[in-house]
Residue frames as qw, qx, qy, qz and C-alpha x, y, z in Angstrom:
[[0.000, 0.881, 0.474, 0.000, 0.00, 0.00, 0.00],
 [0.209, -0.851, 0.069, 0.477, 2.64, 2.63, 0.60],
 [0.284, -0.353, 0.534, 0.714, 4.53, 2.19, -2.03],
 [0.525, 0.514, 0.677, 0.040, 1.54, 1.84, -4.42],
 [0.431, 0.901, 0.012, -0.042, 2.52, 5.20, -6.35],
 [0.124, -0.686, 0.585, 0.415, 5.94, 3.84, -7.38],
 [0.736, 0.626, 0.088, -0.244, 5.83, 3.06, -10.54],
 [0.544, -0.305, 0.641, 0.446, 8.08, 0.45, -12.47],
 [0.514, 0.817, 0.253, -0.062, 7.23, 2.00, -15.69],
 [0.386, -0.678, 0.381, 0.496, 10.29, 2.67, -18.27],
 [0.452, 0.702, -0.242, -0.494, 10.91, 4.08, -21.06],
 [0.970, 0.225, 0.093, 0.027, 11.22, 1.40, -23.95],
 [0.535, 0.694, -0.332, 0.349, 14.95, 3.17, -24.65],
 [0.210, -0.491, 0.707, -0.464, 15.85, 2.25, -20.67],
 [0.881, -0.284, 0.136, -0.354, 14.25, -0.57, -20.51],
 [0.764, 0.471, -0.367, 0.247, 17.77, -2.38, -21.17],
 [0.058, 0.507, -0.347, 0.786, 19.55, -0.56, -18.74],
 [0.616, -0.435, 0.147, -0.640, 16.91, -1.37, -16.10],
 [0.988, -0.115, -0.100, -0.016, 16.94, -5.01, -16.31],
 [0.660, 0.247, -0.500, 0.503, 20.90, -5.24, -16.04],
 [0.083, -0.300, 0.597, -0.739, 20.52, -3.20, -12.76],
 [0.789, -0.240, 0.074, -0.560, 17.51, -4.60, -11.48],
 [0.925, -0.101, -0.364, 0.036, 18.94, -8.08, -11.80],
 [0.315, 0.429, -0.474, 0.701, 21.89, -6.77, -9.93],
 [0.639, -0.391, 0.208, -0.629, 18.96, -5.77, -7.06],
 [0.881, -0.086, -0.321, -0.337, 17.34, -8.67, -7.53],
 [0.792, -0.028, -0.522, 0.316, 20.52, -11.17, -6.66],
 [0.157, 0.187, -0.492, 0.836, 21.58, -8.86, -3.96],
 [0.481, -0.325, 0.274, -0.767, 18.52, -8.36, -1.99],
 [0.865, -0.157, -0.394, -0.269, 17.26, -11.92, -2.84],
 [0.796, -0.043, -0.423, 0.431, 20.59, -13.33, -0.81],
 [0.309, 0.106, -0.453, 0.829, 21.10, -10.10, 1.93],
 [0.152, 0.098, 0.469, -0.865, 17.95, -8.43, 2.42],
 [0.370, 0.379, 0.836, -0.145, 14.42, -9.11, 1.26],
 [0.340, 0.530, 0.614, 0.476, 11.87, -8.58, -1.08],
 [0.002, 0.939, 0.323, -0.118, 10.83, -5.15, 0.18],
 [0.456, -0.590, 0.422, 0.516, 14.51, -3.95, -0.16],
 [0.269, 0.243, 0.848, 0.388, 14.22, -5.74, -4.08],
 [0.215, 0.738, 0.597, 0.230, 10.88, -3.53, -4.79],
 [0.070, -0.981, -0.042, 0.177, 11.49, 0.13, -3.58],
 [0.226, -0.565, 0.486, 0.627, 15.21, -0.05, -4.86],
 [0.377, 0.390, 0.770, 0.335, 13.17, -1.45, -8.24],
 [0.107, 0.883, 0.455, -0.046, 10.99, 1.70, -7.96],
 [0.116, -0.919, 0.128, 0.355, 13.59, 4.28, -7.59],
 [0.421, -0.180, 0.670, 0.585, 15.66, 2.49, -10.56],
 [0.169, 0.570, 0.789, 0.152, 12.60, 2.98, -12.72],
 [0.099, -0.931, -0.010, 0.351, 11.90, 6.83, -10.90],
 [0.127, -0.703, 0.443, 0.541, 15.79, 7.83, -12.45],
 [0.444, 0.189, 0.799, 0.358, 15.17, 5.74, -15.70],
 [0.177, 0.735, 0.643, 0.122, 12.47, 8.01, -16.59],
 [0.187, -0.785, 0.115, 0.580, 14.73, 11.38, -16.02],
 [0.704, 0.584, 0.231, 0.331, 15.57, 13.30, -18.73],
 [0.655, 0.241, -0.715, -0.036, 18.45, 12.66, -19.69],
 [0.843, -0.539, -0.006, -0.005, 18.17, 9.57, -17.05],
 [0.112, -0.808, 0.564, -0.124, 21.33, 9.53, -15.62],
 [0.888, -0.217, 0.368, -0.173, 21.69, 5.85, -15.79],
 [0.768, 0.628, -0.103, 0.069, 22.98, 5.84, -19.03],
 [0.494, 0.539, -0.539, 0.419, 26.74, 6.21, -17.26],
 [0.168, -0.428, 0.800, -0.385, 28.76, 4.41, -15.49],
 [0.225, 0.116, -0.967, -0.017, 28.61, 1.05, -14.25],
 [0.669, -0.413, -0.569, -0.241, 25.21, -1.36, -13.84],
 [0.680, -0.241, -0.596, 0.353, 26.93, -2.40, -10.52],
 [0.147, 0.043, -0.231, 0.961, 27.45, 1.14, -9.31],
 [0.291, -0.237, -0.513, -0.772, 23.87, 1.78, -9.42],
 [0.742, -0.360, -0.555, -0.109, 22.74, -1.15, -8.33],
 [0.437, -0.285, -0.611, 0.595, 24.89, -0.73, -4.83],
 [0.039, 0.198, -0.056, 0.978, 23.72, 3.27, -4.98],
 [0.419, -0.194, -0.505, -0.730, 20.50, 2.27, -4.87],
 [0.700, -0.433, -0.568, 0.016, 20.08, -0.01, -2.50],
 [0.468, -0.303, -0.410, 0.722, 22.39, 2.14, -0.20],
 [0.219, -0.238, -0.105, -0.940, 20.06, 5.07, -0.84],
 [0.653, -0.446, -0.393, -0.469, 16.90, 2.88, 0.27],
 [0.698, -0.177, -0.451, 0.527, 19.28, 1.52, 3.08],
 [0.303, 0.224, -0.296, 0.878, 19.74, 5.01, 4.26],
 [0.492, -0.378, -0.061, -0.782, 16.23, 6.18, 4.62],
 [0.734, -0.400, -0.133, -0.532, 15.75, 2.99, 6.46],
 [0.424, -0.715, 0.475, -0.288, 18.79, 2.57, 8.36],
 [0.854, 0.416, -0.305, 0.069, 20.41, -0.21, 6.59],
 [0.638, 0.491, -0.406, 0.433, 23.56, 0.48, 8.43],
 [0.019, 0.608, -0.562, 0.561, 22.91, 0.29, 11.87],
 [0.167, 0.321, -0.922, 0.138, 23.51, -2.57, 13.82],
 [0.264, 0.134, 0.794, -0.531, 20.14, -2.72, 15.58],
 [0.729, 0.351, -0.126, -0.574, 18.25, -2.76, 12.25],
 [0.576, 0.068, 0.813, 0.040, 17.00, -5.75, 9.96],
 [0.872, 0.101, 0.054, 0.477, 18.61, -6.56, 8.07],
 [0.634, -0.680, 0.204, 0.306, 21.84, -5.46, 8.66],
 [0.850, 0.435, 0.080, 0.286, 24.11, -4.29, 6.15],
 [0.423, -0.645, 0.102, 0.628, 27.53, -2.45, 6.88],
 [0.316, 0.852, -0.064, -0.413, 28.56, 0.13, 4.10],
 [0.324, -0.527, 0.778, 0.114, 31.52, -1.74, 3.81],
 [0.424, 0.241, 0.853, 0.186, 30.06, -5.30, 2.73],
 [0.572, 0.680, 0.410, -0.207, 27.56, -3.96, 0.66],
 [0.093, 0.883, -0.289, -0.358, 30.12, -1.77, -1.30],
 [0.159, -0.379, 0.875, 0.255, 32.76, -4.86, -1.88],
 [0.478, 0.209, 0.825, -0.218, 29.43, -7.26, -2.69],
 [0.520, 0.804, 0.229, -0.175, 29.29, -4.93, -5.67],
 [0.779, 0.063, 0.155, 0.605, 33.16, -4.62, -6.28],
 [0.236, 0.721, -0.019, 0.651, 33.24, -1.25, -5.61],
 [0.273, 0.130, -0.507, 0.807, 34.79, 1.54, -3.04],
 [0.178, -0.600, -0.738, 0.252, 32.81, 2.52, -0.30],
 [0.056, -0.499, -0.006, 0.865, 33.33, 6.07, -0.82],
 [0.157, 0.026, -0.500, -0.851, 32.14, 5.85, -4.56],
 [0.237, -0.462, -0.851, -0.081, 28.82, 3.72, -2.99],
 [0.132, -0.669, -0.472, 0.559, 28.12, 6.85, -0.87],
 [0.088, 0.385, -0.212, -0.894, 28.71, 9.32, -3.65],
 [0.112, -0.141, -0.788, -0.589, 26.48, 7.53, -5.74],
 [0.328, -0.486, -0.758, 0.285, 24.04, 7.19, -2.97],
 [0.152, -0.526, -0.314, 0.776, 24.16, 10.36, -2.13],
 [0.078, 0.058, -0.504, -0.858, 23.45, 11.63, -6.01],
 [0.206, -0.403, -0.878, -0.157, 20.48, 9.04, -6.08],
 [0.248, -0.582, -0.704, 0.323, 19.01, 10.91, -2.97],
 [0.058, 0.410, 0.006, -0.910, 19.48, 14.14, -4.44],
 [0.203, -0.035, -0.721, -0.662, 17.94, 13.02, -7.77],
 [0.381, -0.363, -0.843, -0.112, 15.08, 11.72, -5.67],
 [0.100, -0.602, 0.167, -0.775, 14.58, 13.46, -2.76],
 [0.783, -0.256, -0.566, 0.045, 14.99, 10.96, -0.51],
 [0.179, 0.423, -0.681, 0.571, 15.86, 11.54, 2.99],
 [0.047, -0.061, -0.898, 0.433, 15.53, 9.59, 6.42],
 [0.184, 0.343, 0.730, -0.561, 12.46, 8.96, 8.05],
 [0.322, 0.260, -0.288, -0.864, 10.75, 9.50, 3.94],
 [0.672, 0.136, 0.690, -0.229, 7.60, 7.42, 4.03],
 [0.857, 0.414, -0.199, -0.233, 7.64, 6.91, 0.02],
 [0.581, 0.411, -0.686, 0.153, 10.91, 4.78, 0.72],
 [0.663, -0.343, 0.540, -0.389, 10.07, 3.39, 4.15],
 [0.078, 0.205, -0.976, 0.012, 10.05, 0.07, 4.15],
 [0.551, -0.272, -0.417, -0.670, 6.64, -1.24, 4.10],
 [0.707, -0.371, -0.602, 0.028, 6.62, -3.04, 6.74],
 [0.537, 0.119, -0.243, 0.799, 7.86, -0.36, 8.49],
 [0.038, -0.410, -0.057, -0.909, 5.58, 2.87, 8.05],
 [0.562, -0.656, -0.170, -0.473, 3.05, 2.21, 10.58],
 [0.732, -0.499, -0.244, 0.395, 5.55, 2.28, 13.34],
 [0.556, -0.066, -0.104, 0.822, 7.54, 4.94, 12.09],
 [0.021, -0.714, -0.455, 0.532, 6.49, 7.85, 14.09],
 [0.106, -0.289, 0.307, 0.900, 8.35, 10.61, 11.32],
 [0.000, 0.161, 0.695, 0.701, 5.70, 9.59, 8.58],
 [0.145, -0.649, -0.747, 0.014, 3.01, 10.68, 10.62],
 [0.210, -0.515, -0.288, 0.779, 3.86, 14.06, 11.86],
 [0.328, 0.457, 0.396, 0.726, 2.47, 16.83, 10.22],
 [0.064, -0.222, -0.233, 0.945, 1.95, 20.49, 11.31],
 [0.174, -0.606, -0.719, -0.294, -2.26, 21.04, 11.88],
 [0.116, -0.850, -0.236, -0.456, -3.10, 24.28, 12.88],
 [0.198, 0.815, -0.342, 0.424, -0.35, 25.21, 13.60],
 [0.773, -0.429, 0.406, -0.231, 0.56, 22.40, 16.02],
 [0.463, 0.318, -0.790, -0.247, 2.66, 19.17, 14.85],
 [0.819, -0.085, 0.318, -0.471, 0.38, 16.15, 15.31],
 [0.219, -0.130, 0.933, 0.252, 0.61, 12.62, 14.79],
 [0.502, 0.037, -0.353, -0.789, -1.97, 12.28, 11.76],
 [0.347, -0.227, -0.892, -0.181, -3.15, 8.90, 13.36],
 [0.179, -0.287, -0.741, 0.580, -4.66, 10.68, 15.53],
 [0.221, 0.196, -0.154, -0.943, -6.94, 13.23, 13.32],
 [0.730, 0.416, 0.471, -0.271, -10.67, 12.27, 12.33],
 [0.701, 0.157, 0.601, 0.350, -10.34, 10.52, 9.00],
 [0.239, 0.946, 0.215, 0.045, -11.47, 13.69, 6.96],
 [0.074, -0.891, 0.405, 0.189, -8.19, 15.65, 7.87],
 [0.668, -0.226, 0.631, 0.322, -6.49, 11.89, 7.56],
 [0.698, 0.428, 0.468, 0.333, -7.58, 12.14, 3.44],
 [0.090, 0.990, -0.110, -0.005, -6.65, 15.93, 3.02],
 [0.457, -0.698, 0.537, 0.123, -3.38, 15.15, 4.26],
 [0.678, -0.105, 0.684, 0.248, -3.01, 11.96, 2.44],
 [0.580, 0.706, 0.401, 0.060, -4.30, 13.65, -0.57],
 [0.420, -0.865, 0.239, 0.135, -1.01, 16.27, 0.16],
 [0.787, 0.420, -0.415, 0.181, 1.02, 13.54, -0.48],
 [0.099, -0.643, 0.622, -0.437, 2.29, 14.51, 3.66],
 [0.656, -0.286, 0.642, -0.275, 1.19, 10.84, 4.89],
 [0.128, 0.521, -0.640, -0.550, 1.36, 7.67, 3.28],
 [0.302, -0.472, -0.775, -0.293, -2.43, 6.41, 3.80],
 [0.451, -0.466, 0.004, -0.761, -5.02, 7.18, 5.18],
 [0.085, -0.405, 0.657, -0.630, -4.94, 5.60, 8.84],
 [0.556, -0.071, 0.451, -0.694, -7.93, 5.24, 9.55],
 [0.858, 0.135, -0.177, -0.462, -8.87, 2.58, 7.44],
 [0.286, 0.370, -0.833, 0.296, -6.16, 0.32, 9.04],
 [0.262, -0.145, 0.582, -0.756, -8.13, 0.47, 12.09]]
C-alpha cells in the first residue's frame, strides 16, 4: 500500500539498462535483504530511468545497483547494527566490487535526484511505516500532530497532500 505510487514504468529506450541493474537488485537483496529492499530499490531504478536525460545511461550497472540499494538503506537505516537486516557500508560496497566512498557518492546523487531523505515514508520500508512515528507528523493548525490521531477527513486531506502515506484510519 505505501509504495503503491511507485511506478516500475520505463521508457522502452531504458528498458535495457533497467533489467541489467535490477537483476543486480534482484541477486543482492534476494541473498542479503528481502523482497521489500528488491521492490522500492526497483521503484527508484525505474523513478531515475524516466529522467531526462536519465542519468543511468553512465557508469557502471553495478554502481547503481549498490547506490540504490544504499540510498533505500539510508532512509531505512540499513547500516545500523540494531536494524533488519543489517548491512555495513563496507560489505555492501565490496558485494558490488566497488569503493565505499564511490557507494556513498552515488548514494548520495540518487538521494538528491530523488529526494529521498531519512524517516521519507515513500521509501520506508513497508513493513515499516506504521511504526515509524516521522511519517506521521504533520503540522495542523499550527501544532505538529501525529496524523493517526486526526478524524479521517483531515487523515484524506493530508493523504491527498502527499504529507502521509495512507489514510490511517482505514487500518483500524
Amino acid at each position: 500500500m505505501p509504495t503503491s505510487h511507485l511506478s516500475l514504468s520505463v521508457p522502452a529506450h531504458m528498458k535495457a539498462r533497467y533489467d541489467e541493474i535490477t537483476t543486480l537488485i534482484n541477486q543482492y537483496c534476494s541473498q542479503k535483504l528481502n523482497e521489500e529492499y528488491a521492490q522500492l530499490s526497483k521503484s527508484a531504478t525505474a523513478m531515475l530511468s524516466r529522467k531526462k536525460p536519465s542519468p543511468l545511461m553512465t557508469g557502471s550497472a553495478a554502481t547503481w545497483a549498490c547506490g540504490i540499494i544504499y540510498a533505500i538503506g539510508f532512509v531505512n537505516f540499513l547500516q545500523d547494527k540494531s536494524s533488519s537486516p543489517y548491512v555495513s557500508a563496507t560489505e555492501l560496497a565490496s558485494a558490488f566490487g566497488i569503493a565505499q566512498s564511490t557507494a556513498g557518492n552515488k548514494s548520495k546523487q540518487i538521494r538528491d535526484l530523488l529526494k529521498m531523505h531519512q524517516f521519507d515514508h515513500r521509501w520506508t520500508l513497508p513493513s515499516r511505516i506504521a511504526d515509524s512515528p516521522m511519517a506521521w507528523m504533520i503540522t495542523f493548525n499550527g501544532f505538529i500532530v501525529d496524523a493517526r490521531q486526526l478524524d479521517r477527513e483531515i487523515q484524506e486531506i493530508a493523504f491527498k497532500k502527499g504529507l502521509i502515506p495512507y489514510i490511517y484510519a482505514d487500518q483500524e
